[in-house]
FILUM-595111 format. One record per residue: x, y, z negated of N, C-alpha, C in turn; residue number from 1. Coordinates in Angstrom, 2 decimals. Each point is the difference from the previous one (the first is absolute). Example, Ala and Ser with C-alpha at 12.3 -4.5 7.8 and 13.67 -1.06 7.14 Angstrom:
! residues 2
13.19  -5.69  -7.80  -0.89  1.19  0.00  0.90  1.20  0.00  1
-0.35  1.05  0.72  0.82  1.19  -0.06  -0.77  1.09  -0.73  2
//
This chain:
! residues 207
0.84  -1.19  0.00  -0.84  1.19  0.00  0.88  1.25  0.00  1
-0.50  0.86  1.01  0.65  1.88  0.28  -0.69  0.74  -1.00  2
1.07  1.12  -1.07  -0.80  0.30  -0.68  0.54  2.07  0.81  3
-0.74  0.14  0.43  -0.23  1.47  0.33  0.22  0.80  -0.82  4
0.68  0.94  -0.50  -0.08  1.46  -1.01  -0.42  1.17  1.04  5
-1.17  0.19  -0.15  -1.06  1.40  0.46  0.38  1.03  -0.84  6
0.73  0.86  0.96  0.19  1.44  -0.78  -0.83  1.53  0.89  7
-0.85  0.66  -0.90  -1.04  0.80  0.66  0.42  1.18  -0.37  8
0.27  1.31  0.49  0.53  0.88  -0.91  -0.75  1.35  0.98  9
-1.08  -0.15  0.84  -0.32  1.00  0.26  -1.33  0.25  -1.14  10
-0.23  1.86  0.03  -0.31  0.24  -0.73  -1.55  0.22  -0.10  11
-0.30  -0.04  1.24  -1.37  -0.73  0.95  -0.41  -1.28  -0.50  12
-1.19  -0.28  -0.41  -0.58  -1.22  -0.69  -0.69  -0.75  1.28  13
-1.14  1.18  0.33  -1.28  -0.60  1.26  0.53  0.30  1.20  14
0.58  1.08  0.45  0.46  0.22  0.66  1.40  0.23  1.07  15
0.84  -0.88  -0.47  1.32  -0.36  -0.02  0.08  -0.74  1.29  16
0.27  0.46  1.07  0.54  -0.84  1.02  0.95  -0.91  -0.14  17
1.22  0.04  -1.02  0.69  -0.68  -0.40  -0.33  -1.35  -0.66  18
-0.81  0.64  -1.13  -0.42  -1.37  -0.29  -1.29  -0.90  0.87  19
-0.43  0.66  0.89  -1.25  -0.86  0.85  1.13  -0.89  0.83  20
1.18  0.60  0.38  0.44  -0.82  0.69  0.72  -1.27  -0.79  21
0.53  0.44  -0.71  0.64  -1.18  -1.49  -1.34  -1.11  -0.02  22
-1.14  0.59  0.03  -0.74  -0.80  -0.53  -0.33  -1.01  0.96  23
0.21  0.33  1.57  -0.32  -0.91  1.09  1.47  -0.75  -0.06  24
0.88  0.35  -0.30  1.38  -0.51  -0.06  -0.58  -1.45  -1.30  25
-0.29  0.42  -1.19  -0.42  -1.12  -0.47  -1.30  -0.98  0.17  26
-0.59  0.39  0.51  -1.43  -0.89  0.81  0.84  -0.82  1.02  27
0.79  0.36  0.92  1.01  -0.77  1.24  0.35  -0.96  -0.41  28
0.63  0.09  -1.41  1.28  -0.49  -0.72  -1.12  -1.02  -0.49  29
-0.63  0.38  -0.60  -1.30  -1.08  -0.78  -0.35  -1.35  0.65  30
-0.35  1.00  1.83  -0.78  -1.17  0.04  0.91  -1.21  0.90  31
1.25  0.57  -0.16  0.77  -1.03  0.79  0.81  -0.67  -1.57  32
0.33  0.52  -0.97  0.38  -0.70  -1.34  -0.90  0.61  -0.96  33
-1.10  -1.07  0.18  -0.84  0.64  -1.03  0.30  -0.95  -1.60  34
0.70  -0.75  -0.17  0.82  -0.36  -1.42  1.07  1.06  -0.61  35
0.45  1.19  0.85  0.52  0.56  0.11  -0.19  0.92  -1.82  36
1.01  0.99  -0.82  -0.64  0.68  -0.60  0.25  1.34  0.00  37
-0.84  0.97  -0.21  0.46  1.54  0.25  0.05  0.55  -1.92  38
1.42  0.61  0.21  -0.26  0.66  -1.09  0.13  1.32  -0.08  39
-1.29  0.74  -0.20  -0.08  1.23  0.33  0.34  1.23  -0.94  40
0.97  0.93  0.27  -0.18  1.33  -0.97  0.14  1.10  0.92  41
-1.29  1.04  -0.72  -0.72  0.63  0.54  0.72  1.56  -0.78  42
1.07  0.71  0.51  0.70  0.74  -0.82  -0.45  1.95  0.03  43
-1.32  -0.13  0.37  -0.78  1.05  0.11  -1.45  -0.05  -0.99  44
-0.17  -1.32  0.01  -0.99  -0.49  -1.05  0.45  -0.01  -1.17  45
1.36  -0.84  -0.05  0.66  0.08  -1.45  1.86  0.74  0.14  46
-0.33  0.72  -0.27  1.58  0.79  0.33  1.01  0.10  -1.04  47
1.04  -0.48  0.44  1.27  -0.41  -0.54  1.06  1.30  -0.25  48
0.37  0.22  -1.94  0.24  0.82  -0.05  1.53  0.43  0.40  49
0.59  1.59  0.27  1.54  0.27  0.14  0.56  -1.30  -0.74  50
1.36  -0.06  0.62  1.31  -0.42  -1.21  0.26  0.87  -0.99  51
0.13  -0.14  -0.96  0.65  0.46  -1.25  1.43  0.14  -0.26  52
0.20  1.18  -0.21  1.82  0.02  -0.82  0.26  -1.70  -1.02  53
-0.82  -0.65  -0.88  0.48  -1.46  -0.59  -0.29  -0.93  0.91  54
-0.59  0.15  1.33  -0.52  -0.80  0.58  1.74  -0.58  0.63  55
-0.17  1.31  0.94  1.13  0.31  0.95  1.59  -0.83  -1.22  56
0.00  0.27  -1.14  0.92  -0.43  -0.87  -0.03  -1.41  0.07  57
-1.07  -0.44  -0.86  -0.32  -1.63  0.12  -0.12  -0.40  1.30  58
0.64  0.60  1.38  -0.57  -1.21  1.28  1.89  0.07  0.03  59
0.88  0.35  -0.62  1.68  0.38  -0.09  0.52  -0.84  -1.40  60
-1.14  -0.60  -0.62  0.26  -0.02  -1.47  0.01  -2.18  0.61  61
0.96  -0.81  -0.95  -0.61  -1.04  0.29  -0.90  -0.40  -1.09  62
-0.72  -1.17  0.49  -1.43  -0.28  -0.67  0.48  -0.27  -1.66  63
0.80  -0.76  -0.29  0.61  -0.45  -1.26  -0.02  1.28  -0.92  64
0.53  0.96  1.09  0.51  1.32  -0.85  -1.31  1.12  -0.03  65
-0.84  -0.55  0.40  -1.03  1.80  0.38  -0.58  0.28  -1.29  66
-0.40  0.71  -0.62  -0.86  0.34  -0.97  -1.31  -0.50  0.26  67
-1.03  0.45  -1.22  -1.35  -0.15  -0.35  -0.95  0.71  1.40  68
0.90  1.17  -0.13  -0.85  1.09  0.82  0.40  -0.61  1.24  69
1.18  -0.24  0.42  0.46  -0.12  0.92  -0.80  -1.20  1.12  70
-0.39  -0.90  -0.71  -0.80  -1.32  0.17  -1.21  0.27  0.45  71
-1.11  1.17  -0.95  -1.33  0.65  0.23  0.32  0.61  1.26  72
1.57  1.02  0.44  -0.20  0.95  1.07  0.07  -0.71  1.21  73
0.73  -1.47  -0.29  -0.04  -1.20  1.83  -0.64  -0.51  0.14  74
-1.44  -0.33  -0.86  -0.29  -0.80  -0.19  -0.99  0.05  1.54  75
-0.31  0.88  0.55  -1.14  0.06  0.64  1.23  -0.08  1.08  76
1.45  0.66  0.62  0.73  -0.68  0.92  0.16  -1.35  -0.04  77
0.17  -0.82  -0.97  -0.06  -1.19  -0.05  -1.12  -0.80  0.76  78
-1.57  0.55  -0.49  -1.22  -0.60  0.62  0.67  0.11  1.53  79
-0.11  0.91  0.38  0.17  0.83  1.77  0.90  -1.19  0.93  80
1.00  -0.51  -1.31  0.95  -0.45  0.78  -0.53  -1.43  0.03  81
-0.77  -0.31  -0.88  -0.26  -1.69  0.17  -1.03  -0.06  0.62  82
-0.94  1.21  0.60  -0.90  -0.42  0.77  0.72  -0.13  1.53  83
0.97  0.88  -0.02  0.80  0.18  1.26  0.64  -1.79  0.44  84
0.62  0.34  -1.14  0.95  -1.84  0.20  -0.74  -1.13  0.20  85
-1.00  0.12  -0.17  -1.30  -0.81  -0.51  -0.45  -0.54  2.20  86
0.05  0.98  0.46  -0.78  0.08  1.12  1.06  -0.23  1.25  87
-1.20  -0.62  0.93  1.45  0.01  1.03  -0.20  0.39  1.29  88
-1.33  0.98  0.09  -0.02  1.01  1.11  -0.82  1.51  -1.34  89
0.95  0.94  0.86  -0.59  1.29  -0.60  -0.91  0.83  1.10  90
-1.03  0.14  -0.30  -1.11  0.66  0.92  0.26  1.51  -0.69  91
0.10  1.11  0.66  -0.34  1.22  -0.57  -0.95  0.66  0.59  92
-0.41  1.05  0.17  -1.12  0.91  -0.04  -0.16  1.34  0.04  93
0.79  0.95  1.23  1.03  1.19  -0.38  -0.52  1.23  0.92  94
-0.69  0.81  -0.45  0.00  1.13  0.71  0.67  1.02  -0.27  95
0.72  1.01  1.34  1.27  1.17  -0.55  -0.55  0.60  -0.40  96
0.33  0.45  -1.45  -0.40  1.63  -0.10  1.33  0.47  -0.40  97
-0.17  1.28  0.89  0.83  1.08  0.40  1.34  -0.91  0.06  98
0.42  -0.31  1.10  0.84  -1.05  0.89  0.28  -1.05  -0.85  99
-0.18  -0.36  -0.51  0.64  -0.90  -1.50  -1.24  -0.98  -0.47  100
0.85  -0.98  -0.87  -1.50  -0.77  -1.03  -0.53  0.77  -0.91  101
-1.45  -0.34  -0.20  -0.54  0.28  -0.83  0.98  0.09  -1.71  102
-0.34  1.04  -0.83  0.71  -0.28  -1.11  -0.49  -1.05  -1.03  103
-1.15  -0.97  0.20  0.07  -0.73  -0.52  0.47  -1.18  0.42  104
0.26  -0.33  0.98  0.88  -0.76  0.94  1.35  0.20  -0.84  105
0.59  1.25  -0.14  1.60  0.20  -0.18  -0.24  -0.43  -1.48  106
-0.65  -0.08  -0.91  -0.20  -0.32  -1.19  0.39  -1.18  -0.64  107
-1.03  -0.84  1.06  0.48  -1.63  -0.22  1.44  -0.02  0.62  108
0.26  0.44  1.16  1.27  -0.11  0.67  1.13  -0.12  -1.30  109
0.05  1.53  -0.59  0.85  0.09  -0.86  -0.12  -0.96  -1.60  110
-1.33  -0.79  0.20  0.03  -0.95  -1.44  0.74  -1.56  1.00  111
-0.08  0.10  1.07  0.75  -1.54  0.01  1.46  -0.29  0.23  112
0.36  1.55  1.05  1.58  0.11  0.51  0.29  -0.23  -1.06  113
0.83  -0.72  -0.50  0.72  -0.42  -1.02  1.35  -0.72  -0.32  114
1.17  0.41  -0.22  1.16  -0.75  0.30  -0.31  -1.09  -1.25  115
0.75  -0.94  0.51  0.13  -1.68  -0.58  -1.68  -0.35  -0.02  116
-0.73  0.51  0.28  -1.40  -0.86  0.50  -0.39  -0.16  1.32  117
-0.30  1.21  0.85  -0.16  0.19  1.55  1.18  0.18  0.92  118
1.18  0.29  -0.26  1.48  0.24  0.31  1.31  -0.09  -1.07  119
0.56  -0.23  0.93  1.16  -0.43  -1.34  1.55  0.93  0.97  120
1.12  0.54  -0.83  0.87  0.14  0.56  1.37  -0.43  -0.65  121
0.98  -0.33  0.49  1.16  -0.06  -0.43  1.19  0.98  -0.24  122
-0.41  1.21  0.37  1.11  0.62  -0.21  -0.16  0.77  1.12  123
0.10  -1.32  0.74  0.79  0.79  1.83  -1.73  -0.42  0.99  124
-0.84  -1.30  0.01  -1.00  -0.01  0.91  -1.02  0.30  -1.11  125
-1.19  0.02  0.82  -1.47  -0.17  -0.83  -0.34  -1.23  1.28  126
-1.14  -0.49  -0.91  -0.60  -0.95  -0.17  -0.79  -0.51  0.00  127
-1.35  -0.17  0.80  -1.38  -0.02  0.23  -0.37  -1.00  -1.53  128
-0.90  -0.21  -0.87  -0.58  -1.13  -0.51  -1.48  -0.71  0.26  129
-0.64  1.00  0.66  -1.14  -0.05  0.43  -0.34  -1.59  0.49  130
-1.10  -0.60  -0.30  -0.28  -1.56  0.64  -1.20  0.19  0.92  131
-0.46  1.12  0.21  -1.09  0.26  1.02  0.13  -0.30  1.24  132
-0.53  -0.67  0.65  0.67  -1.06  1.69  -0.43  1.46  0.57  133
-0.85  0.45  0.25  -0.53  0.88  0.80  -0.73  1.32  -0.21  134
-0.09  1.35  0.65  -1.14  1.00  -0.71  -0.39  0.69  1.75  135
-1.25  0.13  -0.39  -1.13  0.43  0.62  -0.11  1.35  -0.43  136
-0.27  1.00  0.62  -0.05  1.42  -0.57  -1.01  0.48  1.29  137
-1.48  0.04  -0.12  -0.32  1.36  0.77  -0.12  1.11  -0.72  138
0.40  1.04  1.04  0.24  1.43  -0.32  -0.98  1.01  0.98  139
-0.79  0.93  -0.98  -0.90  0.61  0.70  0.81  1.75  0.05  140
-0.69  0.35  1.42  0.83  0.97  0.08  -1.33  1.44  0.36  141
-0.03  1.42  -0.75  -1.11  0.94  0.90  0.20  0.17  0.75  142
1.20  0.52  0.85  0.20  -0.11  1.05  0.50  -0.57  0.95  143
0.32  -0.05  1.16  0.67  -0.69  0.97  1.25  0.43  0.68  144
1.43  -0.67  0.84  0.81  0.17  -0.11  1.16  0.19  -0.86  145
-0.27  -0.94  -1.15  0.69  -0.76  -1.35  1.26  -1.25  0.35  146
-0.50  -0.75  1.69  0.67  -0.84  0.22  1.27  0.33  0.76  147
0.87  -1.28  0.37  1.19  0.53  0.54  -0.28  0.72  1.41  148
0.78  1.30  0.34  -0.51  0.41  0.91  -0.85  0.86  0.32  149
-0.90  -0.08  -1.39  -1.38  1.50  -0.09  0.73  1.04  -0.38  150
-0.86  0.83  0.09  0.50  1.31  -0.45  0.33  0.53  -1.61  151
-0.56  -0.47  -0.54  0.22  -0.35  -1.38  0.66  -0.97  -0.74  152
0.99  -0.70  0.73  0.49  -1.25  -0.01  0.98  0.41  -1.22  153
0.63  0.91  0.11  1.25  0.66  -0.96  -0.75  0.26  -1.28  154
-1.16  -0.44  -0.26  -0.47  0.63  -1.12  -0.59  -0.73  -0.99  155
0.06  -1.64  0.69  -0.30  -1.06  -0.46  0.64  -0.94  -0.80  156
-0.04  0.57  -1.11  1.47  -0.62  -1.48  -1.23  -1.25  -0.66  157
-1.21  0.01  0.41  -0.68  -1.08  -0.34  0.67  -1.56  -0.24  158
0.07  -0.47  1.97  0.56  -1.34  0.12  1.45  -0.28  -0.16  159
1.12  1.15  0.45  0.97  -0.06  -0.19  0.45  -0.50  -1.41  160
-0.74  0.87  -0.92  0.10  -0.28  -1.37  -0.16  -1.61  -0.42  161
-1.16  0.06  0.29  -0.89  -1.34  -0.66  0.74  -0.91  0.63  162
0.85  -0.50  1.52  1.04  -0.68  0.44  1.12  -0.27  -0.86  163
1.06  1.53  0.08  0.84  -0.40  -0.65  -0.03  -0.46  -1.62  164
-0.90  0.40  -1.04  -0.15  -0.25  -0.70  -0.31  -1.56  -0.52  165
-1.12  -0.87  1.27  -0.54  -1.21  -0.25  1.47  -0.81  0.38  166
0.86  0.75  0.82  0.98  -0.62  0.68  0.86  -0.21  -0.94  167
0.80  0.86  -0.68  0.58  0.35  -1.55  -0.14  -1.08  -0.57  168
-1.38  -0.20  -0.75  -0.22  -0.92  -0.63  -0.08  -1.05  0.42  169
0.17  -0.62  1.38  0.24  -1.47  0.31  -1.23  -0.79  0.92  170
-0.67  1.07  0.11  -1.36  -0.24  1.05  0.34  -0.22  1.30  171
0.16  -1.00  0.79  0.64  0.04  1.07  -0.98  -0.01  1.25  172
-1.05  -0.59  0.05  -1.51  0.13  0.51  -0.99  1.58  -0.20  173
0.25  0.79  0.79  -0.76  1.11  -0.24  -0.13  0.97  1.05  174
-1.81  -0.61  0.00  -0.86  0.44  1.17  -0.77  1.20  -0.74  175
-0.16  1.40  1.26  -0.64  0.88  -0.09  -1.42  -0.25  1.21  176
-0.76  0.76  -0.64  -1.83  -0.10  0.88  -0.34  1.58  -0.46  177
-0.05  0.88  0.99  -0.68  1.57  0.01  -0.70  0.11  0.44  178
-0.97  0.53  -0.39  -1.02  1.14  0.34  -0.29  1.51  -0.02  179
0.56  0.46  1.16  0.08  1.75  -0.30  -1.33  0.48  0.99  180
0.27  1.58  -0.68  -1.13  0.56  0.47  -1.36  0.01  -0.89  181
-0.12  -0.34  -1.60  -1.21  -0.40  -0.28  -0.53  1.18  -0.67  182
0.37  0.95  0.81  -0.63  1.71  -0.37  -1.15  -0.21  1.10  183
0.46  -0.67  1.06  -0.63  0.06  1.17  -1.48  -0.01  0.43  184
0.15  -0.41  1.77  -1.85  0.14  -0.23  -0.26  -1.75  -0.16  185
-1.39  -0.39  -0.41  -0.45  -1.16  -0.29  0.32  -0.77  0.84  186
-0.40  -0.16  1.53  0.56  -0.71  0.90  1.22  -0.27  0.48  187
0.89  0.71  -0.43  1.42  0.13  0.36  0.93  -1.41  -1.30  188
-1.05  0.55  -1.37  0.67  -0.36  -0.90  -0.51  -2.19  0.18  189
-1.12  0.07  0.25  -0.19  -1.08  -0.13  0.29  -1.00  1.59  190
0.49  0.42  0.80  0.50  -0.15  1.05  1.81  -0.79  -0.61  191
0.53  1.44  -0.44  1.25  -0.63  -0.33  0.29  -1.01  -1.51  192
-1.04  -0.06  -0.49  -0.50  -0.93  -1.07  0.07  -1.27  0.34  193
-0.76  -0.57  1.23  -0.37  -1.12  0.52  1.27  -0.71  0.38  194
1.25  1.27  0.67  1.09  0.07  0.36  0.88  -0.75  -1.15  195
-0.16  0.23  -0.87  0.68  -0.35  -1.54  -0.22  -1.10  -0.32  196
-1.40  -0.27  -0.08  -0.54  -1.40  -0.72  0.55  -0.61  1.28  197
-0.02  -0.54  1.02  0.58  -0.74  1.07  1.27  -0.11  0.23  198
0.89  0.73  -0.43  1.50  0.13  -1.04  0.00  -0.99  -0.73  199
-1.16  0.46  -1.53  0.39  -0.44  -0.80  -0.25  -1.93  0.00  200
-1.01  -0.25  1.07  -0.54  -1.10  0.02  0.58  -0.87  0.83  201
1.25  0.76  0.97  0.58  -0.59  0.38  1.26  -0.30  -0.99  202
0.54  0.54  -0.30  1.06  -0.03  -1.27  -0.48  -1.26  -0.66  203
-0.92  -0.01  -1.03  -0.41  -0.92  -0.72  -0.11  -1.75  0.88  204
-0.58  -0.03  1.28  -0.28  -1.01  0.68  1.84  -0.74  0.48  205
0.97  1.17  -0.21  1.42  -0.48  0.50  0.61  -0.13  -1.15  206
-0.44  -0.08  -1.62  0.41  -0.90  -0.98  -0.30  -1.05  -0.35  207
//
């Protein structure tokens, strides 16, 4: 059995192109492994707080050695990371705001990067630790010309990011699915929608 980690971080509940498409991404996924399990966090529903000055200490501190406090301040990086390790495709859920992830996106980001849990270094390399086979990321965009080549292409720290970063940590499988334009008009948007899910349904049918 595939156990999925669903990460949702737009700030759109009903209306989230991002997540309508996540959500056909997991119906695909369902009905071709439907033993399959999704484990979902929803980081706009329940939002994950800054790092902390003891936090940031105790993720430098080793476990033997951390304090009382120190234990309370990882404790919730700790969860992040065993749901992470736990799973062995990461689905995300990402629309830009203002060229970048969402800040609750960067939230969790910054509770799992973690040296000697998600990366490790020696001195001289770093070190992916990550056990995630694969990540799935659609990314919703308002406007259009976000991709390579658009006109806005230079302005798109979204995927670049979310690449090198999944890459960092040892993700070696990592597919992007966009949808731009969803300022747009209705027909346009659900036109290049259909465009996506047939992406995404092809993707899924070539695992």
């Amino acid at each position: 059995m595939t156990c999925i980690l669903r990460i949702d971080s737009s700030s759109r509940i009903e209306n989230s192109h991002s997540r309508q498409l996540t959500d056909y991404w997991q119906t695909t996924w369902l009905k071709k492994y439907p033993d399959d399990r999704i484990v979902t966090r929803d980081l706009a529903q329940t939002p994950l707080p800054h790092l902390t000055d003891i936090a940031i200490a105790g993720f430098y501190t080793p476990p033997e050695q951390q304090s009382a406090a120190m234990k309370t301040a990882t404790a919730l990086s700790d969860q992040l990371i065993a749901e992470l390790q736990g799973a062995d495709i990461l689905l995300l859920s990402v629309p830009m705001y203002n060229f970048s992830v969402p800040s609750a996106l960067k939230a969790w980001i910054d509770q799992i990067v973690r040296i000697g849990q998600t990366f490790a270094y020696d001195g001289s390399n770093f070190e992916g630790l990550v056990r995630v086979k694969r990540a799935h990321i659609i990314c919703a965009y308002g406007s259009g010309g976000y991709l390579a080549g658009g006109s806005f292409a230079d302005f798109n720290f979204l995927e670049p990011y979310l690449q090198g970063l999944f890459s960092f940590l040892g993700i070696k499988e990592i597919e992007f699915f966009q949808l731009q334009g969803t300022t747009g008009e209705p027909q346009a948007i659900a036109e290049q929608t259909k465009q996506v899910q047939q992406a995404i349904a092809q993707a899924i049918a070539a695992v």
